[in-house]
Each structure stands twice: as structure tokens, then as C-alpha cells.
N, C-alpha and C positions, 0 to 999 in steps of 0.2 A: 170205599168200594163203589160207591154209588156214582163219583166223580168219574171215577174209573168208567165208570158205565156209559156214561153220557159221552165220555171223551171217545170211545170209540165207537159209538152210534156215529157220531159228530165225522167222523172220521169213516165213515161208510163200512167199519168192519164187523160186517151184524153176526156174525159166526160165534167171535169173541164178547160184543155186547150180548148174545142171548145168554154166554155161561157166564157172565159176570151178573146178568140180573136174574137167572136162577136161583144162585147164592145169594142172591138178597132177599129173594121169596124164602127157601130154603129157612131161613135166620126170622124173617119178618113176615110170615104167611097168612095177618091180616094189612099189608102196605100196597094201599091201592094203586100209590103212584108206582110201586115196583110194576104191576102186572101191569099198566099202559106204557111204561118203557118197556119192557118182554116184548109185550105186543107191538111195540114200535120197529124194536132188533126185525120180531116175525116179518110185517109187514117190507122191513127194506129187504130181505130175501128175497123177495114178488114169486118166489112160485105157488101153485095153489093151495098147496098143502098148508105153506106159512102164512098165506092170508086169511086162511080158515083159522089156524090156531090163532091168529093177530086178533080174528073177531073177537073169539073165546076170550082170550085175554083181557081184552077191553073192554067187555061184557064185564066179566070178573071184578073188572077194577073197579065199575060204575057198581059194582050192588055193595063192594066196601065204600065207595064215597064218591058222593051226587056230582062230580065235576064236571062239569060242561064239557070237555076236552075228549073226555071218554066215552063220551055217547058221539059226540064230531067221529072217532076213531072207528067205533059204528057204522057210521053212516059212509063214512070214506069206506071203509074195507067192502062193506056191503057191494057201491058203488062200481066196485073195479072185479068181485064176484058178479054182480047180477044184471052188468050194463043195459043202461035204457029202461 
């Protein structure tokens, strides 16, 4: 399912990558790489509702595990909420 997940991020269809990595949170709700792809789906929607949940998410992911990538995810979403 996770393949699944990737392939249509990859594939810009973030509608379907977010209910594919629900289902992985859903099943796996300490899987920190799950909530930084969520937050990835979130983020490629751009509107501001999904960039605020993308924070969230990548926030979430970073306090399950220290990855650099999720606090980058942070600082990007911040970024394009808080210009300048």
C-alpha cells in the first residue's frame, strides 16, 4: 500500500495519495514516515487549509522520529504560510 502511495504522489494525484496514506496511519499510527507523506499529499494540494494540515503532519512525524526531512517539511510549509 505504501508503494501505492508513493506512486501517486509521484504522479501528482494528491486527492488519492492522501486516502492511501490515511490507511497507513489508520493500520500504523506510530509510522512517522506515514505522516510526512500525508503531509506531502497535503502540501501538493497548495491550498491553505492543506498547507496548515502538511505542517501538522510533519510536525507529528518529526516528534515520532528525529529525521531531518521533517523538520526541512517545517520549514518549507512554514515558508510559503509566513513569506519573508
Amino acid at each position: 500500500i505504501t508503494k501505492r502511495g508513493v506512486t501517486l504522489a509521484k504522479k501528482g494525484k494528491w486527492e488519492e495519495a492522501v486516502q492511501i496514506w490515511e490507511q497507513v496511519i489508520y493500520h500504523e499510527p506510530d509510522n512517522a514516515a506515514a505522516y510526512y507523506n500525508l503531509g506531502v499529499a497535503h502540501e501538493g494540494l497548495g491550498d491553505l487549509e492543506s498547507l496548515k494540515t502538511a505542517r501538522d503532519l510533519y510536525s507529528r512525524a518529526a516528534d515520532y522520529g528525529g529525521n531531518e526531512l521533517y523538520t526541512d517539511g517545517i520549514r518549507r510549509v512554514d515558508g510559503i504560510i509566513n513569506p519573508g
